[in-house]
C-alpha atoms as one frame of an Amber mdcrd trajectory, in Angstrom:
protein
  28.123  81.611 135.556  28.047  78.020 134.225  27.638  75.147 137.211  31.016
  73.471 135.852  32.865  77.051 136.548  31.594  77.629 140.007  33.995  77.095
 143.150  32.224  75.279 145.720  32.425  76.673 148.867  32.852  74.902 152.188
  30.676  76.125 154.934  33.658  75.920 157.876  33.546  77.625 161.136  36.425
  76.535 163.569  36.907  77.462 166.842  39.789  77.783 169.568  39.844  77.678
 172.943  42.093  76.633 175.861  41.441  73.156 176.675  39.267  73.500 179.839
  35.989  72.524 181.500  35.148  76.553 181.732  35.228  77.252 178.226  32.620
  74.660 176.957  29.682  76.791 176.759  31.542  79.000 174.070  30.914  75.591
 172.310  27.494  74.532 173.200  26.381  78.372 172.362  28.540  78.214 168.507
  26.811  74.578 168.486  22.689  75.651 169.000  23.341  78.777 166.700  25.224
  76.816 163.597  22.434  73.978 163.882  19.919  76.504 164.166  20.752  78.167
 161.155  20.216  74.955 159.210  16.921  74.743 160.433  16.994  71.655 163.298
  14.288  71.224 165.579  14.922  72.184 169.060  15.264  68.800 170.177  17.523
  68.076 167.724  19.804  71.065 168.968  19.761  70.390 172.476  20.906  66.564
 171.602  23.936  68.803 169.931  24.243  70.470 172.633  24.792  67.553 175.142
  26.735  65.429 171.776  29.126  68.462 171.895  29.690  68.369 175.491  30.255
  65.054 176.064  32.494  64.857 173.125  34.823  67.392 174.775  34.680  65.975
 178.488  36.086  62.563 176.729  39.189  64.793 175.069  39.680  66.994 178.385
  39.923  64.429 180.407  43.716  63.179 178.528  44.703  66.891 177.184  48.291
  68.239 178.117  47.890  71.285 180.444  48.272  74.299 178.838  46.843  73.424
 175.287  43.859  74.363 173.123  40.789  72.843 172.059  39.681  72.821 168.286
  36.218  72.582 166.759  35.117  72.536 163.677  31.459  72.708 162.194  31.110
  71.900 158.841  27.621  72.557 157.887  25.896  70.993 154.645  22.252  71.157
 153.390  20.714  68.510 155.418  23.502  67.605 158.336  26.296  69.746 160.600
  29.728  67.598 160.972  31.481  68.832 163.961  35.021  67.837 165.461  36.989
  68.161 168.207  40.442  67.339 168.553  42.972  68.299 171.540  46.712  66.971
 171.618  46.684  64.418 174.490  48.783  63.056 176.952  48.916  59.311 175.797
  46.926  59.230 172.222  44.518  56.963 173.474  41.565  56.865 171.222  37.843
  56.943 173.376  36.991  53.593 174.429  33.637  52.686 172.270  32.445  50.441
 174.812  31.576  52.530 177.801  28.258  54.278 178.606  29.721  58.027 177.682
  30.347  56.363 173.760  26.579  55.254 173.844  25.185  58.324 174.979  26.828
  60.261 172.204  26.316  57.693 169.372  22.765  58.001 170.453  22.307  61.719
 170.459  24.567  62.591 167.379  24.214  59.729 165.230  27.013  58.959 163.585
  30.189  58.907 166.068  34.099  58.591 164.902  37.918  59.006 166.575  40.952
  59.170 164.883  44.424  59.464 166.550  46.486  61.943 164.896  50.831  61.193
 164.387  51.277  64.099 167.308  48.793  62.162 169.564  46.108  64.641 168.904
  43.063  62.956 169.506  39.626  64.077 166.831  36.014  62.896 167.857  33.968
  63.238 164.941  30.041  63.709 164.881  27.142  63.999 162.558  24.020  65.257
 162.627  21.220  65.056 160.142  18.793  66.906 160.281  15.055  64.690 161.206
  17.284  62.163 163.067  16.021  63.120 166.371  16.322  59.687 168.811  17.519
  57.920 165.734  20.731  55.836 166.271
């Protein structure tokens, strides 16, 4: 099949789960084996790991009761974009300046929020791969 007649095809996983504390390690677990499968080094997984984590105890911490979590992993050759969004109380975007912000921007790389219209808050991070301890 000629290149100009091929669909691309995203490489999407999302998941769902009620927006608590106990579900997390559904998404550090879907987090090691998606970066795994592109080949990271184990340090690079683990700082996924943690990125992932501390990505969601931001959102948790302002999600109305009774709601779900979303991630997505969009995996592409060389780097995994993953983000998590909840709908939130106030739709107050993560404060940048605090030690929690650091930590991530350190561990994932590159670090984003957005504030949907319906107060859902997204925290957006990416991962390449060989950027272990990079900023």
């Amino acid at each position: 099949m000629p290149a100009s007649t091929q669909l691309s095809v995203r490489d999407v996983v999302t998941v769902k789960l009620p927006a608590a504390s106990a579900y997390l390690s559904v998404l550090r677990t879907a987090t090691a084996g998606l970066a795994a499968r592109l080949d990271f080094t184990l340090d690079e997984i683990e700082d996924l790991r943690i990125a992932v984590d501390e990505a969601c105890a931001m959102l948790l911490s302002q999600a109305v009761p009774g709601t779900d979590l979303s991630c997505e992993f969009e995996l592409t050759g060389e780097a995994m974009r993953i983000s998590v969004s909840v709908l939130t109380v106030d739709g107050a975007e993560p404060s940048r300046d605090t030690f929690a912000w650091t930590v991530l921007s350190s561990l994932a790389g590159e670090v984003d929020a957005q504030i949907g219209s319906d107060d859902r808050v997204t925290v957006t991070l990416q991962k390449r791969r060989g950027t272990a301890g990079a900023p």
